[in-house]
FIDRENVO-447703 format. One record per residue (C-alpha): x, y, z. Coordinates in steps of 0.25 Angstrom, whole numbers, padded with zeros to 4 digits, always signed. Each point is the difference from the previous one (the first is absolute). Example, Ala and Ser with C-alpha at 12.3 -4.5 7.8 and 13.67 -1.06 7.14 Angstrom:
BEGIN
+0049-0018+0031/+0006+0014-0002/
END
This chain:
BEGIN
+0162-0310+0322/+0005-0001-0014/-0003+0013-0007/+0004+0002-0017/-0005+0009-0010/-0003-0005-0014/+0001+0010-0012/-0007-0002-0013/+0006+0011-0009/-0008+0001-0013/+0002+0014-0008/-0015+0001+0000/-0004-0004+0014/+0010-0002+0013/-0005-0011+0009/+0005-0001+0014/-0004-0011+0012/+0004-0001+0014/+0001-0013+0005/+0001-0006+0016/+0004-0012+0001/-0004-0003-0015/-0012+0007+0003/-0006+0010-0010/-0004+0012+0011/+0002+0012-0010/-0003+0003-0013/+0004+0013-0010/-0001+0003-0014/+0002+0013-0008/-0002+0001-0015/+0010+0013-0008/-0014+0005-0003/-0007-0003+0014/+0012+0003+0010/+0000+0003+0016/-0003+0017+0001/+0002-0001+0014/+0011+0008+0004/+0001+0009-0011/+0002+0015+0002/-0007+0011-0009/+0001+0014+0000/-0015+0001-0003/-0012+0013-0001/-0011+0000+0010/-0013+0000-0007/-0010+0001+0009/-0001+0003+0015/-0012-0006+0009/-0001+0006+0012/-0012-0008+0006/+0007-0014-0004/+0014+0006+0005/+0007-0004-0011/+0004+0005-0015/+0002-0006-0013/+0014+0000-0008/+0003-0002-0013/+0015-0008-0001/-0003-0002-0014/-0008-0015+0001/-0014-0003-0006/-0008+0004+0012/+0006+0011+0012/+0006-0006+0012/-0007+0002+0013/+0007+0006+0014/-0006+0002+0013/+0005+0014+0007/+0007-0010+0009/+0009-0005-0008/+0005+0014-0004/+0013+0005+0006/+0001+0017+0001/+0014-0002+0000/-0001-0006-0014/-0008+0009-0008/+0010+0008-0005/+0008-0004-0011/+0011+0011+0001/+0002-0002+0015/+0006-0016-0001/+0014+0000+0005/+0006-0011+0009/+0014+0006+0001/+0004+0002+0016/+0003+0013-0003/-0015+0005-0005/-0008+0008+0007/-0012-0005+0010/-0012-0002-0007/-0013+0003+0002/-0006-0011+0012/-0011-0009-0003/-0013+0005+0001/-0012-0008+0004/-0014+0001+0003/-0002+0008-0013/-0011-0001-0008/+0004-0004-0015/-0006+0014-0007/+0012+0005+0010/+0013-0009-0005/-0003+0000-0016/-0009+0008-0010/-0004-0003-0013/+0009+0000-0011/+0014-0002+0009/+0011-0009-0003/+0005-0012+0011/+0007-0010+0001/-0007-0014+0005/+0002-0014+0000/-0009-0012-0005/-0004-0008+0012/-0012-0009-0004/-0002-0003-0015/-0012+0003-0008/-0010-0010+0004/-0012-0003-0009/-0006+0013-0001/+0008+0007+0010/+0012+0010-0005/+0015-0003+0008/-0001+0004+0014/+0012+0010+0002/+0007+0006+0012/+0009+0013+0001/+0009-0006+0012/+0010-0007-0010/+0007-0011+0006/+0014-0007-0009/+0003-0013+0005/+0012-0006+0001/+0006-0014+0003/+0000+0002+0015/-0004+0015+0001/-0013+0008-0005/+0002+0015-0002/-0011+0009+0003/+0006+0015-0006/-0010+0011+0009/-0002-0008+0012/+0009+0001+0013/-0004-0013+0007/+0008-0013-0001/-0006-0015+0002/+0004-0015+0001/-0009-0011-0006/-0010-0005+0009/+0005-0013-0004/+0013+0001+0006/-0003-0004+0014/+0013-0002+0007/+0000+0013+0009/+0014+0000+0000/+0002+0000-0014/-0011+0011-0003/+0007+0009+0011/+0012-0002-0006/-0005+0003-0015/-0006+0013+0006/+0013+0005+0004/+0006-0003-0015/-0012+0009-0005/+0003+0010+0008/+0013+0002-0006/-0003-0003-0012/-0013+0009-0003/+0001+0011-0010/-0005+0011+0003/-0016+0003-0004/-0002-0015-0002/-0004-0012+0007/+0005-0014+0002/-0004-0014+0003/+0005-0010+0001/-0004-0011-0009/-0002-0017+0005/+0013-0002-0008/+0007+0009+0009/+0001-0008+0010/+0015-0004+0005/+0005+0010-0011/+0011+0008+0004/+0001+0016+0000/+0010-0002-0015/-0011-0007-0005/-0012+0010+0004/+0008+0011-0002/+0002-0004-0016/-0017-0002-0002/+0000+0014+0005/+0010+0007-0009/-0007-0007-0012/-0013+0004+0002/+0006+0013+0004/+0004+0001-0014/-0011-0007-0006/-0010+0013+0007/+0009+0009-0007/-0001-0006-0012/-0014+0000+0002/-0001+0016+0004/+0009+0004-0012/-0009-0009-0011/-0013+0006+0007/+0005+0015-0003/+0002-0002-0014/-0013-0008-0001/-0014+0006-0005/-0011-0006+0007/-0006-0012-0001/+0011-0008-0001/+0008-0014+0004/+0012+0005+0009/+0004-0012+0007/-0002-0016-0002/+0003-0008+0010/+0006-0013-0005/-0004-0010-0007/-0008-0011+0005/+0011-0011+0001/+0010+0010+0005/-0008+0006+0009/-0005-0014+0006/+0015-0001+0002/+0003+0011+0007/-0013-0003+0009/-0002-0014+0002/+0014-0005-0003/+0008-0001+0013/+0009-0010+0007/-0013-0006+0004/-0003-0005-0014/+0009-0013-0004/+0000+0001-0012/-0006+0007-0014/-0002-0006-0013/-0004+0006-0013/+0000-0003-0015/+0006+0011-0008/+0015+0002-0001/-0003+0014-0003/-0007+0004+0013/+0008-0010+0006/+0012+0009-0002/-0007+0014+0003/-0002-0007+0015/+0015-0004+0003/+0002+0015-0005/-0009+0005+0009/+0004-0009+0012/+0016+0003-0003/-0006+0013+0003/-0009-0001+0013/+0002-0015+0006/+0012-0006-0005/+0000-0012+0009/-0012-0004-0007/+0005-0003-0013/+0001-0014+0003/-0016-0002+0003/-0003+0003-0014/+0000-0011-0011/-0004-0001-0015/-0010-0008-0003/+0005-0009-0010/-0011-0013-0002/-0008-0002-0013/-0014+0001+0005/-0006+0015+0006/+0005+0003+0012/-0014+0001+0006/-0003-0013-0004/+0012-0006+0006/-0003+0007+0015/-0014-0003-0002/-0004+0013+0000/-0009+0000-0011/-0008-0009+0006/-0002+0009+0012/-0003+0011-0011/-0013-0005-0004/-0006-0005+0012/+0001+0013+0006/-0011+0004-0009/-0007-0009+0007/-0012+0002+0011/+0002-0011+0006/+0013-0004+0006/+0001-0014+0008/+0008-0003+0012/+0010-0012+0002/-0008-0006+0011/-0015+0000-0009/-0006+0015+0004/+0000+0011-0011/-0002+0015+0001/-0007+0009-0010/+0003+0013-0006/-0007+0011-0003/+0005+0012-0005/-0011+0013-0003/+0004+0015+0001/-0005+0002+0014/+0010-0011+0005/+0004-0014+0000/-0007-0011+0008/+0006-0012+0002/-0009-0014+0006/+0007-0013+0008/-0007-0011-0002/+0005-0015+0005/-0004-0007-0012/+0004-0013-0002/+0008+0000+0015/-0007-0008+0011/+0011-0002+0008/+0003-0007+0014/-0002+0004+0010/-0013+0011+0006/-0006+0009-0009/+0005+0011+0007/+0016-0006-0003/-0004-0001-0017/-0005+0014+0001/+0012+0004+0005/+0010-0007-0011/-0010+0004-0009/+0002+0015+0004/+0013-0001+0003/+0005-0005-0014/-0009+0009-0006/+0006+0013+0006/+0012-0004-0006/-0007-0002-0014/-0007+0015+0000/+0014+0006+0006/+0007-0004-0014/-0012+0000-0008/+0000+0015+0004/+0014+0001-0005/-0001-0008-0011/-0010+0005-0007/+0004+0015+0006/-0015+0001+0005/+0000+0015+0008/-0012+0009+0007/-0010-0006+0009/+0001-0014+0003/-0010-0009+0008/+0004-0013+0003/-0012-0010+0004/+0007-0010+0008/-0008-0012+0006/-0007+0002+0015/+0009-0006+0011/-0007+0001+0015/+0013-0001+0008/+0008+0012+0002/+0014-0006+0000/-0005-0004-0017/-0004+0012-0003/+0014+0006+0006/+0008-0010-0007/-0007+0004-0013/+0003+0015+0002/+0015-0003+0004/+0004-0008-0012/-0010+0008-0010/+0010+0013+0005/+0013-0009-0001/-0004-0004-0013/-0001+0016-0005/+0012+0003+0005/+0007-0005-0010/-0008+0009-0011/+0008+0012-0006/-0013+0008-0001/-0005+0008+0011/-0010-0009+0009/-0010+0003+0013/-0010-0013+0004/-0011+0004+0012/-0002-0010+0009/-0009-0012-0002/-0015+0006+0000/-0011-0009+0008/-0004-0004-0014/+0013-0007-0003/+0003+0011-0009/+0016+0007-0001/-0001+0013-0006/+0012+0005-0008/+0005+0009-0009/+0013+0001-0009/+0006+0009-0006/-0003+0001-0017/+0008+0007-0008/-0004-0005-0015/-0011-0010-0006/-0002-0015+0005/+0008-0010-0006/-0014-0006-0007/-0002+0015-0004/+0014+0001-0007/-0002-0014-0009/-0015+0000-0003/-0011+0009-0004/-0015+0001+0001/-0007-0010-0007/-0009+0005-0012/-0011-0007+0003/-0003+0003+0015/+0009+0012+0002/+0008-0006+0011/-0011-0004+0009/+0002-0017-0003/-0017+0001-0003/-0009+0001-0012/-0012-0002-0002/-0008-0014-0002/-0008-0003-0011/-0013+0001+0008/+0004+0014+0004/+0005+0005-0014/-0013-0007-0006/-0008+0010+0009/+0010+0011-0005/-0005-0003-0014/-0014+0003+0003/+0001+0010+0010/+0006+0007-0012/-0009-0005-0011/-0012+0006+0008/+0008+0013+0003/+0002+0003-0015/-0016-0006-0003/-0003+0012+0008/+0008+0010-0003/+0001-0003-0018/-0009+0000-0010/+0013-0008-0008/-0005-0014-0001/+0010-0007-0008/+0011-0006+0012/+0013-0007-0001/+0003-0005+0013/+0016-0004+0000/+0003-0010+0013/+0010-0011+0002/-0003-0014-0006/-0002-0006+0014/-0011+0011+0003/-0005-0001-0013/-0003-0015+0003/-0005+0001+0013/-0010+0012-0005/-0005-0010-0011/-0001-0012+0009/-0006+0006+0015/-0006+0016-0004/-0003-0003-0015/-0016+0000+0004/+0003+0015+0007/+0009+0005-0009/-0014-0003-0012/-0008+0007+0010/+0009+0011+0001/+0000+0001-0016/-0017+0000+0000/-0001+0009+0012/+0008+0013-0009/-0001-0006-0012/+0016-0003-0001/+0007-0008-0011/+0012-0005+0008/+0013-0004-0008/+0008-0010+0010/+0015+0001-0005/+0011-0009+0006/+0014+0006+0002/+0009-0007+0009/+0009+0010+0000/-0009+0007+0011/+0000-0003+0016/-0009-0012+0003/-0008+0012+0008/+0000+0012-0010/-0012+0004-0009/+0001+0010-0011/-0013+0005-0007/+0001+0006-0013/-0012+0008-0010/+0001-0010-0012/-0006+0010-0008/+0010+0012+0003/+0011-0011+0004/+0000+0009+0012/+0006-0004+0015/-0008+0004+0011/+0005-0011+0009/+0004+0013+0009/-0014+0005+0000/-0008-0013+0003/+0009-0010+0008/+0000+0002+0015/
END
């Protein structure tokens, strides 16, 4: 497989695809206004304490107070004066568990926690006090004892072999794992990561002793360095991007941390945008799609709501050959594929229920829940998929750690408030009177100026003009019909013509 990573690097918005075998399987961007919180450390107050939620509120100094559950509280970390990773400290106090959360913090104390879910929607950031600094090949854990190898690393012999480094290598009062890159690192190269993010923790100590709470303590990098230092390994060919500027603050950072992979990265050099020439953009807009179609003439639809994401397989335009039973299974087959990287693609996280299409044999529906696995193996994100339910359904979830990739570039219409509906004429039609009769019983102000959408205004004229002259007889109304096409095709306003007073609020339902 032939992997790259293409960088569009604009001083408003970085972009940044992932492509395997010329095939767009992740997407990024950050805006300078919008950028990636996740990672971030803040010496923040608690604000409030919930006991019966088991949970407490922390103002770090965003709009809204990030969230964090009593599990993710660390005891060993709650106290800003006690950080010290020299070999030469002192224990420190052990981890405590099973504590209640009224029993690790109070109202009003300083700590130190790091963003690990973005704010979503109406959501605050998700925060944890167990900080984790990750390097190139290791993740530093400062208050935890434990060490650990990615799950992802399956050689057993590499994985003992990487426990044995850790063990000499693990400062004291922190942990260490060992990240996918580690693998076939030698001890030099493992003990460096360590020493920088040894430093880096220091640093991080000192700046959240002189800080008052809230505040920023630590970014992490930027997103097309810290894609580097996560995604690009010897397993990436090659990396192309289009600014000499950040073209040069990678070579930099890899004449630092990977110097044998200097060669993989190129300048971008054609006329045209680099997105266009990959066919990237392309890719872009169609995954603001909810209908995505297979090569072979099925199609899968997407539908994402705050509960979850359900995904439907259909065959489409595909007939195929052989049995019914065998075109299911292709069907299926190249569909789990599809969902596998439009899950990535369009960093789709949470509950996901994929509706696959019934198969009766057993060795199908195997097949299906082998390759829909071997397909999310090659996701970053943390992913569990349940077995194959008799409705033909594979529950799933994914980890989420910031907003949708449609979340990021759209917003609600302003007509139907994000729910793809308004109303039809016929049923805004009956909106009108309904509120024409509400305010007839309610008034004695007779004088209306009705202001409605040209479209409505016609439709009222042509099929309820008969109802609305009864309505006027019935309470004796002098209705005004005014067009304004600058309204929704679906709104009514109602205005006193007498006072030039709106009551919309009052009389619409």
């Amino acid at each position: 497989m032939f992997r790259e990573i293409v960088i569009n690097a604009d001083p408003i918005e970085t972009r940044v695809g992932v492509l395997e075998d010329a095939t767009l399987v992740e997407f990024k961007a950050e805006r300078e206004e919008d950028r990636r919180r996740v990672g971030e450390i803040y010496k923040g107050r608690v604000s409030k304490v919930l006991p019966g939620m088991e949970a407490a509120f922390i103002e770090i100094g965003l709009p809204k107070a990030a969230f964090v559950h009593v599990s993710d509280m660390l005891a060993s970390m709650l106290d800003l004066d006690a950080f010290d990773l020299d070999d030469s400290a002192g224990p420190r106090r052990s981890t405590r568990t099973g504590l209640a959360i009224q029993d690790l913090i109070e109202r009003g104390q300083e700590i130190l926690v790091q963003i690990v879910k973005e704010p979503i929607g109406t959501k605050g950031a998700k925060v944890s006090g167990r900080i984790s600094l990750p390097g190139r090949y290791l993740v530093l854990m400062p208050g935890l004892g434990r060490i650990g190898v990615s799950r992802k690393i399956a050689d057993r012999e590499e994985r003992s072999r990487l426990k044995t480094i850790l063990k000499e290598l693990k400062p004291r009062n922190a942990g260490l794992i060992c990240r996918t890159a580690s693998e076939g690192q030698s001890k030099r190269e493992l003990a460096q990561d360590v020493r920088y993010l040894v430093g880096l923790w220091k640093d991080i100590e000192a700046e959240a002793a002189k800080c008052e709470a809230p505040a920023v303590i630590h970014r992490d990098l930027g997103m097309a360095t810290g894609l580097i230092r996560d995604v690009f390994t010897s397993q990436v060919d090659r990396l192309v991007i289009d600014s000499k500027e950040v073209y040069k603050e990678i070579l930099r950072y890899l004449r630092v941390v990977a110097p044998e992979l200097k060669s993989r990265v190129k300048l971008f050099t054609g006329e045209g945008p680099i997105f266009d020439e990959y066919g990237i953009e392309a890719e872009i807009v169609k995954s603001f799609d909810r209908k995505v179609w297979l090569r072979k003439g099925g199609y899968i639809v997407i539908e994402s709501t705050e509960a979850m994401v359900t995904i439907d397989v259909n065959t489409g335009r595909f007939t195929g050959r052989k049995s019914q039973e065998d075109t299911i299974l292709k069907t299926n087959l190249e569909a789990a594929k599809e969902v596998a990287r439009q899950l990535r693609l369009r960093d789709l996280g949470g509950i996901v229920v994929v509706d696959f299409i019934d198969m009766e044999e057993e060795e199908s529906r195997r097949a299906l829940m082998d390759a829909f696995r071997t397909a999310l193996r090659h996701d970053r994100a943390r992913t569990k998929a349940y077995p194959l339910s008799d409705l033909g359904l594979i529950e799933m979830t994914r980890q989420r750690v910031r907003e949708p990739l449609l979340h990021y570039f759209t917003e609600d219409c302003a007509c139907c408030g994000g729910s793809g509906k308004a109303l039809s004429l016929p049923a805004s039609a009956m909106r009108v009177e309904r509120s024409l009769r509400r305010l007839g019983a309610r008034t004695k102000e007779k004088e209306i100026q009705l202001c409605i959408h040209p479209d409505l205004a016609v439709y009222l004229f042509d099929e309820r003009g008969e109802r609305i002259s009864r309505l006027e007889s019935q309470y004796g109304l002098v209705i005004d019909v005014r067009e304004d096409p600058r309204l929704r095709r679906d709104e009514v306003r109602i205005f006193f013509a007498r006072m030039n007073k709106d009551v919309t609020a009052e009389f619409v339902g």
